[in-house]
C-alpha positions as CSV (number, residue, x, y, z in Angstrom):
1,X,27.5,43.9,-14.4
2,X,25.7,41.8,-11.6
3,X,23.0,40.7,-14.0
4,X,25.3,39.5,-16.6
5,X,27.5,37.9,-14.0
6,X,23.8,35.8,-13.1
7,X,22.7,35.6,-16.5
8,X,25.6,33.9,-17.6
9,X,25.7,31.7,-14.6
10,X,22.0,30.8,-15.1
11,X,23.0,29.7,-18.6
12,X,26.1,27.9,-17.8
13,X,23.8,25.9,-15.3
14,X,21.0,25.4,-17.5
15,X,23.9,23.4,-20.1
16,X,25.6,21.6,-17.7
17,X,22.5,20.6,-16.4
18,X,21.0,20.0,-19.7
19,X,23.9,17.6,-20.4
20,X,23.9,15.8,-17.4
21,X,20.0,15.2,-18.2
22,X,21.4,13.6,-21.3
23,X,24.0,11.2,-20.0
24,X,21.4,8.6,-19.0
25,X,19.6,8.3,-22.6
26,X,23.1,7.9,-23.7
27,X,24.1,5.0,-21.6
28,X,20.7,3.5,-22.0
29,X,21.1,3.1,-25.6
30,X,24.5,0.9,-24.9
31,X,23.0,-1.4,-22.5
32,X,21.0,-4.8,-22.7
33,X,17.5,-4.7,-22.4
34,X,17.8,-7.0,-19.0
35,X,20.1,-4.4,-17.5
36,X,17.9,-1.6,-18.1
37,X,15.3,-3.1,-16.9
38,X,16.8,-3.8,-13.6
39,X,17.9,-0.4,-13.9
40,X,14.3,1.0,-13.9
41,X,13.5,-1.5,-11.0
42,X,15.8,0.3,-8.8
43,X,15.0,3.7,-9.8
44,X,11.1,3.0,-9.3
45,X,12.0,1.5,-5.8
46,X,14.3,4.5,-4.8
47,X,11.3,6.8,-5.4
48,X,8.8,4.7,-3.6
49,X,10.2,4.9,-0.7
50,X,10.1,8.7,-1.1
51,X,6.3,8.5,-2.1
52,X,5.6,6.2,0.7
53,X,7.2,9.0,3.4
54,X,5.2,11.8,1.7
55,X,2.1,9.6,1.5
56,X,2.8,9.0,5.0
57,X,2.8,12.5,6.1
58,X,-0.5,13.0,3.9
59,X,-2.4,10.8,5.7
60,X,-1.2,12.0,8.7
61,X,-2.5,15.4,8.2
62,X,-5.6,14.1,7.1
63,X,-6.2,12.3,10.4
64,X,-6.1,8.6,8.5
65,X,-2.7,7.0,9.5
66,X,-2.5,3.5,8.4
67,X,0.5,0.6,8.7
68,X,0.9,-1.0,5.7
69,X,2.7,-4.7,6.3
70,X,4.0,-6.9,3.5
71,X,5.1,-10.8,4.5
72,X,3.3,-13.9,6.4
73,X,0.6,-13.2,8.7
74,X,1.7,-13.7,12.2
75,X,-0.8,-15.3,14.9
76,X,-1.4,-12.3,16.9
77,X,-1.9,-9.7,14.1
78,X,-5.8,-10.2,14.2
79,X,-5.2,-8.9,17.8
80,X,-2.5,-6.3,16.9
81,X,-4.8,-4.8,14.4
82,X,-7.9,-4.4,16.6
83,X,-5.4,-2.9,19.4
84,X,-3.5,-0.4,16.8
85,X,-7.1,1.0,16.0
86,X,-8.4,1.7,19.6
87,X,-5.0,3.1,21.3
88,X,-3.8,4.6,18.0
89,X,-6.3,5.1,15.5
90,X,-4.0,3.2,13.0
91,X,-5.3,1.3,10.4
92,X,-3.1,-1.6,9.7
93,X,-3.5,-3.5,5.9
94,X,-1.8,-6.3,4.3
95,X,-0.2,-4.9,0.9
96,X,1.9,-8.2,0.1
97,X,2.2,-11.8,1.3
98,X,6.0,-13.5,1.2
99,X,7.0,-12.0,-2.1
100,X,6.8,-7.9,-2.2
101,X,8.6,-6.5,-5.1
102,X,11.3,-4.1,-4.0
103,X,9.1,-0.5,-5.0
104,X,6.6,-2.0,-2.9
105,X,8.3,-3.5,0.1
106,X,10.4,0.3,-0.1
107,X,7.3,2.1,-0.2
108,X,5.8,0.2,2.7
109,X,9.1,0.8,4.9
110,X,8.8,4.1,4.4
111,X,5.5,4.8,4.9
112,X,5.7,2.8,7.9
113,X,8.3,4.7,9.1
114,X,7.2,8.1,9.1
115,X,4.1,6.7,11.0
116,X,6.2,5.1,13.9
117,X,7.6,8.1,14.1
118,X,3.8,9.8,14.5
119,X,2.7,7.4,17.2
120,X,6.2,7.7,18.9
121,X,5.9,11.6,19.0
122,X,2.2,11.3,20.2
123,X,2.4,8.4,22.6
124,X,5.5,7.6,23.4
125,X,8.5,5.7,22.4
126,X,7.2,2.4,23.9
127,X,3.8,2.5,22.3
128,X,3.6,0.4,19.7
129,X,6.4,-1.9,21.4
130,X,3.8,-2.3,24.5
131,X,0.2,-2.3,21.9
132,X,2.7,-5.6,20.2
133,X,3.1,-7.1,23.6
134,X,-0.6,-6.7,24.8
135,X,-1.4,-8.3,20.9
136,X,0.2,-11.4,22.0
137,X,-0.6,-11.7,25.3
138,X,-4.4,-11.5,24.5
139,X,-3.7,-14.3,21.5
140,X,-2.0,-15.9,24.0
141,X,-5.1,-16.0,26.1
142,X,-7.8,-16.8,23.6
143,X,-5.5,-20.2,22.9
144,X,-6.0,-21.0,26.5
145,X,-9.2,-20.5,26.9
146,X,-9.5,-22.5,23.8
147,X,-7.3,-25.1,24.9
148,X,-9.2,-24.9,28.7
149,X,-12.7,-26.2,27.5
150,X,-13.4,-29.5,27.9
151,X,-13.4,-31.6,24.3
152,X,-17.2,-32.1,23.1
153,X,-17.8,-35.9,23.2
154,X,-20.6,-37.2,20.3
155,X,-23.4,-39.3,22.0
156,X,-22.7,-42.9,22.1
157,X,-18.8,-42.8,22.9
């Protein structure tokens, strides 16, 4: 009696389940091409961001965490970079400039995320806070070293 009981509930599952699969293709027929297509977009973006975290954690394991930033390049990321390396072994890569697409800028977020959460567990919450703050105080100090020297004046002036 048990294993009818499951049989039939494995069934009943596997319709109602089978239907539900169906619903989409349904609606899709119905709507404009522009709306499925933005449909799509979001879809691809909500599963990048679930591939980024996994990604994350893969690289993690394999000892080869990266950061992966999308918009402008800020002044002291040259710095930031070079520090994230020695304190953190971090790699940190440029993967858009001002115009990620949303699966992208998703992915990157979460990616990113899971390996904040890595250098928070391993060095503390204030890590990568304080490894930001040493970036720009260095830049700051290359710009006045830069601004320090005397201006090179051409012979005859």
């Amino acid at each position: 009696m048990k294993a009818a009981c499951i049989i039939i509930g494995v069934l009943l599952s596997a319709t109602v389940l089978g239907c539900a699969r169906q619903r989409p293709k349904e609606i899709a027929v119905e709507l404009p091409e522009q709306r499925l297509k933005e449909l799509y977009a979001k879809q691809d973006a909500l599963y990048a961001g679930r591939y980024g975290s996994l990604d994350a954690a893969l690289d993690i394991s394999h000892g080869a965490p990266k950061l992966l930033w999308h918009g402008l390049f800020r002044p002291h990321d040259g710095e930031l970079i070079a520090i994230l390396k020695m304190r953190f072994a971090v790699e940190a890569r440029f993967v858009a400039a001002c115009e990620a697409s949303p699966a992208l800028a998703n992915y990157a977020d979460a990616y990113n995320a899971r390996i904040m959460e890595h250098i928070a567990d391993k060095f503390g919450t204030t890590a990568y806070a304080d490894a930001e703050n040493a970036a720009i105080h260095e830049h700051r100090a290359k710009n006045q070293e830069m601004t320090d020297r005397p201006s090179q004046t051409t012979p005859g002036n």
